[in-house]
FITOR-488376 format. One line per 3 residues: number of its first residue (from 1); their letters; for each residue x, y, z negated of C-alpha. Coordinates in nm, 2 decimals. Last residue first. Example, Ala and Ser with C-alpha at 12.3 -4.5 7.8 and 13.67 -1.06 7.14 Angstrom:
BEGIN
2 = sa = 1.37,-0.11,-0.71 ~ 1.23,-0.45,-0.78
! end
This chain:
BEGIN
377 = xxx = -5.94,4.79,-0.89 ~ -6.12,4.98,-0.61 ~ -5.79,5.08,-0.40
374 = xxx = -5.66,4.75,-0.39 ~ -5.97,4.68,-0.14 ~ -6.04,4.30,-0.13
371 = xxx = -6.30,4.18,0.14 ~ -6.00,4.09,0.36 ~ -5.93,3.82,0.09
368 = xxx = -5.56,3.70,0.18 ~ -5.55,3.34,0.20 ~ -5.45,3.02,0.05
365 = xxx = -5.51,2.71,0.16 ~ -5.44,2.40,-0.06 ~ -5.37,2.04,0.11
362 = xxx = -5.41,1.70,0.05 ~ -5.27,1.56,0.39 ~ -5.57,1.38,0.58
359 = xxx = -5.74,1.50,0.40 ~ -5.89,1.70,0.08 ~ -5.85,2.02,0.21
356 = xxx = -5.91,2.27,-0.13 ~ -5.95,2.59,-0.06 ~ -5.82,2.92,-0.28
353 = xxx = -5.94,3.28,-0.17 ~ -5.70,3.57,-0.28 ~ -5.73,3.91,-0.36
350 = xxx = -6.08,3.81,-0.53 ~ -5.94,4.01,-0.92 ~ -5.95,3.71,-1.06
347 = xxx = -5.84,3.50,-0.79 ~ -6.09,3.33,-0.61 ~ -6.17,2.95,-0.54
344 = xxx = -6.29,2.69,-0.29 ~ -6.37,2.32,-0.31 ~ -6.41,1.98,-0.08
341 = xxx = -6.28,2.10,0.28 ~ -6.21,1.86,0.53 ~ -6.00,1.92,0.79
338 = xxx = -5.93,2.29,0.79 ~ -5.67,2.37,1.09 ~ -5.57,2.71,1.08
335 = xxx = -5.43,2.85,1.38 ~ -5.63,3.20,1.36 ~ -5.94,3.12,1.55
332 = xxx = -5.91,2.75,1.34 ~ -6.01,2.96,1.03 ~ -6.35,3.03,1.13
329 = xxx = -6.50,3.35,0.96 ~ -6.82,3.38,0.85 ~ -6.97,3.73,0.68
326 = xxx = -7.34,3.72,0.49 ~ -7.52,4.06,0.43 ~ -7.75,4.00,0.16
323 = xxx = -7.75,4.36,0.08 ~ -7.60,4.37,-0.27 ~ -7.52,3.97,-0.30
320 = xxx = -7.28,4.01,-0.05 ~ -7.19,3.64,0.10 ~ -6.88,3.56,0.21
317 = xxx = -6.84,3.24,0.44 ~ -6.57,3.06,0.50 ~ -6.56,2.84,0.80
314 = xxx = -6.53,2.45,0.93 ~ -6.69,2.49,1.25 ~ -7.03,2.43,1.32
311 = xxx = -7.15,2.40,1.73 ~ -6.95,2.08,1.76 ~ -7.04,2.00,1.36
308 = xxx = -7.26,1.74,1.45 ~ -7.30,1.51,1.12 ~ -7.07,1.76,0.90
305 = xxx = -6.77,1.74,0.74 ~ -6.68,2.06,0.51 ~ -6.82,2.42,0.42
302 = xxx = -6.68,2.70,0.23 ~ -6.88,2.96,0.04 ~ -6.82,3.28,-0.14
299 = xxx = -7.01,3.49,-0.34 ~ -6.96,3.86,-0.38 ~ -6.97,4.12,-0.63
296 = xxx = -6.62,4.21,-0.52 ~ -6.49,4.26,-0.90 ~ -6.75,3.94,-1.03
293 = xxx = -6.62,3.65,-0.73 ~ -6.82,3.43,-0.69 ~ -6.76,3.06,-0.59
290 = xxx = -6.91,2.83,-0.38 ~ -6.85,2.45,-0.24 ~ -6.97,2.21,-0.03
287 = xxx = -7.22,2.36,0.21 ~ -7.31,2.08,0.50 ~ -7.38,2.35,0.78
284 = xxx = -7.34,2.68,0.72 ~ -7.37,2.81,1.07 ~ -7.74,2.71,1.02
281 = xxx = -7.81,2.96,0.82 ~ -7.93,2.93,0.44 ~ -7.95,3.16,0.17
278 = xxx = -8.20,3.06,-0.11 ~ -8.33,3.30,-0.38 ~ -8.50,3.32,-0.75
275 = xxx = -8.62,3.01,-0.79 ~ -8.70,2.96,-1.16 ~ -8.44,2.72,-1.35
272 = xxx = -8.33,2.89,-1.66 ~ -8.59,3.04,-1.88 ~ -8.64,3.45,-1.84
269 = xxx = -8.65,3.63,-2.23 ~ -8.31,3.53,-2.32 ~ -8.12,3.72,-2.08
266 = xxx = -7.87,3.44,-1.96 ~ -8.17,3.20,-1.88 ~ -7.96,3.07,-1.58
263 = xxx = -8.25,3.18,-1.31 ~ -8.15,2.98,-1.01 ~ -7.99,3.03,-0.68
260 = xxx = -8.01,2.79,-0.41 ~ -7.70,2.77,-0.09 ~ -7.80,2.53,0.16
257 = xxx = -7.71,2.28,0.44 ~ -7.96,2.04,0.31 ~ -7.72,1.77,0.24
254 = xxx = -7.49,2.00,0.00 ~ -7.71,2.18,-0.17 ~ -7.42,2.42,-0.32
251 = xxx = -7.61,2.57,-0.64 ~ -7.65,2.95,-0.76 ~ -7.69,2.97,-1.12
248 = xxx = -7.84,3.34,-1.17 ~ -7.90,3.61,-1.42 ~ -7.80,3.89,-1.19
245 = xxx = -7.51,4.03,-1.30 ~ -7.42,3.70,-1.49 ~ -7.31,3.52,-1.11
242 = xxx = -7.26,3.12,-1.24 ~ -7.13,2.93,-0.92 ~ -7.19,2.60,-0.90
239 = xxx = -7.09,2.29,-0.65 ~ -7.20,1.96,-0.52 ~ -7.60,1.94,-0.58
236 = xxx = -7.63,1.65,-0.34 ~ -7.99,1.67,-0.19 ~ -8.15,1.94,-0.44
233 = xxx = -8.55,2.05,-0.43 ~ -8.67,2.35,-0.65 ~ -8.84,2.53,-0.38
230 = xxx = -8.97,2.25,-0.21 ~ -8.98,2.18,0.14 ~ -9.27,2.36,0.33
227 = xxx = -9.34,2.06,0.47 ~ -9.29,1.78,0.23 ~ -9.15,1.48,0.49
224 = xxx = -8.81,1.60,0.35 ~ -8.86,1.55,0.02 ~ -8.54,1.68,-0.14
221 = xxx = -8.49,1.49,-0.52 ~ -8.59,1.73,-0.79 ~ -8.44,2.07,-0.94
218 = xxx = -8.45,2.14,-1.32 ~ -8.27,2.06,-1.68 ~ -8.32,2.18,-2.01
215 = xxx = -8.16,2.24,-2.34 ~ -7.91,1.93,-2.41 ~ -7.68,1.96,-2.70
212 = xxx = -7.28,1.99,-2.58 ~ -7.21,2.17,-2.90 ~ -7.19,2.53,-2.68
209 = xxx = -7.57,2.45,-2.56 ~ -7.64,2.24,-2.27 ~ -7.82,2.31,-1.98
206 = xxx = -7.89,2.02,-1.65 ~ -7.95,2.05,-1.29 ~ -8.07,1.78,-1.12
203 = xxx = -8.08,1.57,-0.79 ~ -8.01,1.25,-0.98 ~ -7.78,1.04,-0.75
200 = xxx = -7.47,1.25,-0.61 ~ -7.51,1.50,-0.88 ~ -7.58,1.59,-1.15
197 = xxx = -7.48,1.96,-1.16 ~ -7.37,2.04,-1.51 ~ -7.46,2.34,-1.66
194 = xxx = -7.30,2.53,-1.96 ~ -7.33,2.76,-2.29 ~ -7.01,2.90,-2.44
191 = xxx = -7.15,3.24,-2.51 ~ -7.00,3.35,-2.20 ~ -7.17,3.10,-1.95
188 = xxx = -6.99,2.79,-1.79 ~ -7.05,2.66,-1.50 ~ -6.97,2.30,-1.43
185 = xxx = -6.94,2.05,-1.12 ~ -7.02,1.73,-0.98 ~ -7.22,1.42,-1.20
182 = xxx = -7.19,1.11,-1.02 ~ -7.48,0.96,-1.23 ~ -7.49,1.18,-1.56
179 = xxx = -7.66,1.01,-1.91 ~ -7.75,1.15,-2.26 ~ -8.05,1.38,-2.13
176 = xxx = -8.16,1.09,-1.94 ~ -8.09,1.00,-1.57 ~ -7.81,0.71,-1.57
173 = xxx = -7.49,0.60,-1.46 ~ -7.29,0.39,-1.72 ~ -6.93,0.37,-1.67
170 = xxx = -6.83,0.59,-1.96 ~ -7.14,0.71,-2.16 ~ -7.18,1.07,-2.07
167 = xxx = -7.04,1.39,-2.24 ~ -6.71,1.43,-2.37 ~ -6.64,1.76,-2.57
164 = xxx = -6.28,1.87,-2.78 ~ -6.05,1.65,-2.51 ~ -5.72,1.71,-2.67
161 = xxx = -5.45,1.95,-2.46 ~ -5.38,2.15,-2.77 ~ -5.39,2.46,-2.64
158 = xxx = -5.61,2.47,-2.35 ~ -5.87,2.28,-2.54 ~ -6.03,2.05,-2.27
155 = xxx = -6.40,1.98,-2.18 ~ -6.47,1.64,-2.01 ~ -6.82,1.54,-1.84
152 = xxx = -6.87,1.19,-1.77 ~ -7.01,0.95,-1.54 ~ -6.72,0.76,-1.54
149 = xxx = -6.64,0.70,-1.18 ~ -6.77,1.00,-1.11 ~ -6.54,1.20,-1.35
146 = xxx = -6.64,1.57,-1.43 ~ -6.34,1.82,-1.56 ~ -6.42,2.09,-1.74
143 = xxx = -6.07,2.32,-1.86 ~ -6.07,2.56,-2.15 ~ -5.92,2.91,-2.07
140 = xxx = -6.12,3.09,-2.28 ~ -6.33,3.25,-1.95 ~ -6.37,2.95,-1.87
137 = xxx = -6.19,2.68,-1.61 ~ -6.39,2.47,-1.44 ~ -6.29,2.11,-1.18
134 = xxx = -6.46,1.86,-1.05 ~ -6.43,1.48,-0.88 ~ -6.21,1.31,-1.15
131 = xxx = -6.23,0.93,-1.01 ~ -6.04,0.73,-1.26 ~ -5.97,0.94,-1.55
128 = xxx = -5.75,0.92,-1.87 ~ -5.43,0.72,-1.81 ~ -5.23,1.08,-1.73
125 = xxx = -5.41,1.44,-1.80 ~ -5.13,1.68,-1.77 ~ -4.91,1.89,-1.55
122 = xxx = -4.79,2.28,-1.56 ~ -4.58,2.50,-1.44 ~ -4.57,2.37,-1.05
119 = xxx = -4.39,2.59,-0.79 ~ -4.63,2.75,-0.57 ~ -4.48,3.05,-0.52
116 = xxx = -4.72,3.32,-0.56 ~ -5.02,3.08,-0.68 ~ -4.79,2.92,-0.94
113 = xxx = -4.87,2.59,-1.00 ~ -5.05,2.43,-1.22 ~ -5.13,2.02,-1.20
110 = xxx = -5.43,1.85,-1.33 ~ -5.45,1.48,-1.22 ~ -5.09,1.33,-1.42
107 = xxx = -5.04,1.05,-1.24 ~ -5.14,0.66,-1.39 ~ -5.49,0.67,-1.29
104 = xxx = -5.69,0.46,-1.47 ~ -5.69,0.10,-1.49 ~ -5.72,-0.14,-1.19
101 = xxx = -6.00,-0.37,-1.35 ~ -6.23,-0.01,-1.34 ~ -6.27,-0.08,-0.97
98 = xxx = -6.64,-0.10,-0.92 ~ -6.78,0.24,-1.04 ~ -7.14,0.13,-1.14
95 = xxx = -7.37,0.35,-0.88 ~ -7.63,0.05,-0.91 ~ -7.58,-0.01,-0.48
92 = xxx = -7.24,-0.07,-0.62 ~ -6.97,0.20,-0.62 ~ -6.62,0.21,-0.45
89 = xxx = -6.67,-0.03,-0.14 ~ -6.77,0.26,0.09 ~ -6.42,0.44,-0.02
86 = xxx = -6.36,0.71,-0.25 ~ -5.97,0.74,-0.30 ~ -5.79,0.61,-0.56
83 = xxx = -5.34,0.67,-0.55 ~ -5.38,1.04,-0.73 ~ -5.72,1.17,-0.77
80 = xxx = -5.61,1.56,-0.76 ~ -5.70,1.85,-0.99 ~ -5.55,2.16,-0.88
77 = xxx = -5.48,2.49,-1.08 ~ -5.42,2.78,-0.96 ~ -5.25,3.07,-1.25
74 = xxx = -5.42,3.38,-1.23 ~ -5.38,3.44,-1.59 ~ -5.80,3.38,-1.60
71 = xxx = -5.68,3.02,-1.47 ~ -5.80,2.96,-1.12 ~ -5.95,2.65,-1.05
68 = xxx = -5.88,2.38,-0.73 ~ -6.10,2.06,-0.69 ~ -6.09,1.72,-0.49
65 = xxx = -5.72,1.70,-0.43 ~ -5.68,1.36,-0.30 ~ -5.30,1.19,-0.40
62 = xxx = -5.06,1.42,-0.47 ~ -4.70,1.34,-0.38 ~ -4.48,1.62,-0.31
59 = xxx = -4.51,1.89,-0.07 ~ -4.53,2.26,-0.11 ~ -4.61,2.43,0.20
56 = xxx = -4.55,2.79,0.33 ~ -4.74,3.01,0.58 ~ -4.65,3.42,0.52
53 = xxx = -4.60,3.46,0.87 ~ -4.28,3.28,0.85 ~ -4.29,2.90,0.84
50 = xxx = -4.08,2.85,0.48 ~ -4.06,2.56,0.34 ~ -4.10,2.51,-0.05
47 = xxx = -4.01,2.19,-0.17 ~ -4.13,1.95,-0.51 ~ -3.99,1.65,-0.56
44 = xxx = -3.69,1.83,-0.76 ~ -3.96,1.95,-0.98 ~ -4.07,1.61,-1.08
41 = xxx = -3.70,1.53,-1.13 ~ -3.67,1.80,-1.37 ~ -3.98,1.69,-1.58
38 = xxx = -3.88,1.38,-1.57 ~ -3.68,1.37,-1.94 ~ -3.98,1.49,-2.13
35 = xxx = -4.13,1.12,-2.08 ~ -4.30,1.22,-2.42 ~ -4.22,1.55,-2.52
32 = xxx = -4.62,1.71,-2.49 ~ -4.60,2.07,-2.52 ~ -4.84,2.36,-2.62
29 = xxx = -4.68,2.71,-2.53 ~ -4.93,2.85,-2.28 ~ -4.99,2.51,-2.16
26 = xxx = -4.70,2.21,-2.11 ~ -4.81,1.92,-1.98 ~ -4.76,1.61,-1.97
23 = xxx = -4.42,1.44,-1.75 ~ -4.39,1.19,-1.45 ~ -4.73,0.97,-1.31
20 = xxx = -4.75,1.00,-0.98 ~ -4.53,1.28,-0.80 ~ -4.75,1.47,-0.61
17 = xxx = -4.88,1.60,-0.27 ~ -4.96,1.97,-0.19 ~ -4.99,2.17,0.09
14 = xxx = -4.97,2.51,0.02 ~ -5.09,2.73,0.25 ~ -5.12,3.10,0.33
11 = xxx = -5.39,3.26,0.59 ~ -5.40,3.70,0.63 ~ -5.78,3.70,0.68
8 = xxx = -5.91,3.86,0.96 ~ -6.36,3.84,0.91 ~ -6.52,3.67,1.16
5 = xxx = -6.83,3.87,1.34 ~ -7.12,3.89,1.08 ~ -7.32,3.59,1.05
2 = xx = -7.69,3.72,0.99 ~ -7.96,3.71,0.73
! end
């Protein structure tokens, strides 16, 4: 595989920041009234200003945003940590979340916002979660969110805003079929069916059924004195990307600077878990985050901090899962300054790529998908 010259992409941004803690939210006509009376001045807080060249911020108050989702409306979603942050001093050598004395966080975590304007529709999940690290939407509109402080796995009904799956014990890390340890991300199939990559301390990928029921799990710990490394072998499984077409669960390996896909056992007669393919280049550096997008047939990629990124920019990568081709294009070329990017997203129809810049101003980038033809649709 080779990197392609950089692609032009027409850049947005909205840099967000939020207001901790004001109103619930309201989703597709489901409404929480308490502390109804803030939800003006939580809008107030919130300013567009135009830069010209189709650059805009929104700024508020939002604390790290470590995931962004887009709604099957189209509607971007961003799930933020409020005042905590992920320090050195956060977990114990036992990965036991060591600031549960200061409650959870107050601020509303999962914020809508119109990915036109950026002016916020939506808000909820207050005095719930204490380190929310990532971020799914289905195709039903139901929203996963994973906690690593918790250890848990959170489905949401879009409706009635009530948690209707919690998986994990809270605070307990572990690696059993009932425990996550910092799990990351979820992909969910179209019977309801999902994975969980777990995560910063079990190198794993684990199935469960609709009900939350466990199925199967694969991938080991990287062994890098095992030369050739293992097929199956995860260092930080950070991000998934579900791509039905061709049966697979494609994983961000994080540490190893490299992209793994999976059989997902859509079909029925192929198990989940067989290697199927690995892209790697060492453009991509530390890969945190992937996405595909099903109308461009493509999968996307953005990587963050490295160890010696002076030859490894911070860059979005397109991958065509047709002819392999892989695309890279450095954002910095065109005056965009990615500092550390945690998660990346598509429209529904791929116009538009979503990346979330966790510091040091949480920030959302938007930009125009070159890959996108209008005349396809």
């Amino acid at each position: 595989m080779a990197i392609l010259s950089p692609v032009t992409f027409t850049q947005w941004v909205l840099i967000v920041a939020a207001v901790m803690g004001l109103v619930c939210a309201v989703k597709d006509g489901a409404e929480f009234d308490e502390n109804e009376e803030d939800v003006d001045a939580g809008a107030d807080d919130n300013k567009v200003e135009n830069r010209g060249a189709g650059v805009w911020p929104l700024r508020g108050a939002f604390g790290d945003v470590s995931s962004v989702a887009v709604h099957p409306n189209g509607e971007l979603f961003l799930l933020h940590r409020g005042p905590n942050a992920w320090l050195a001093t956060t977990f114990n050598e036992s990965n036991v979340y060591q600031e549960f004395e200061r409650g959870p966080i107050e601020a509303d975590v999962l914020i809508g916002v119109s990915p036109n304007t950026g002016e916020e529709l939506h808000r909820w999940g207050r005095n719930r979660f204490y380190l929310p690290h990532g971020l799914t939407i289905d195709a039903d509109g139901n929203f996963w969110i994973t906690d690593v402080a918790l250890h848990q796995v959170f489905k949401v009904d879009p409706v009635s805003l009530e948690l209707t799956l919690t998986l994990g014990e809270a605070g307990v890390p572990g690696s059993d079929k009932n425990h996550f340890c910092k799990p990351t991300d979820v992909a969910v199939t179209s019977t309801g069916d999902f994975f969980v990559s777990d995560g910063y301390c079990n190198s794993r990928i684990m199935k469960f059924d609709s009900k939350g029921n466990y199925l199967l799990e694969f991938g080991r710990p990287s062994d890098p004195s095992t030369i050739p490394a293992p097929a199956d072998g995860l260092n930080i499984p950070h991000s998934l990307a579900l791509i039905p077409k061709y049966d697979l669960i494609c994983v961000a390996n994080r540490e190893d600077e490299k992209i793994q896909c999976f059989t997902a056992g859509l079909q029925g007669d192929v198990s989940a878990g067989q290697m199927v393919q690995q892209i790697a280049h060492p453009a991509l550096s530390r890969v945190f985050a992937i996405d595909y997008s099903v109308p461009l047939n493509k999968l996307y990629a953005v990587n963050g901090v490295g160890f010696s990124l002076e030859d490894k920019p911070m860059s979005i990568f397109s991958i065509d899962l047709a002819s392999n081709a892989i695309s890279s294009w450095n954002p910095a070329e065109d005056g965009v300054d990615m500092v550390a990017p945690h998660d990346i997203a598509l429209s529904p129809n791929g116009q538009y790529i979503f990346v979330a810049d966790m510091a040091p101003q949480p920030t959302i980038w938007k930009f125009d998908n070159s890959d996108y033809d209008p005349r396809k649709e």
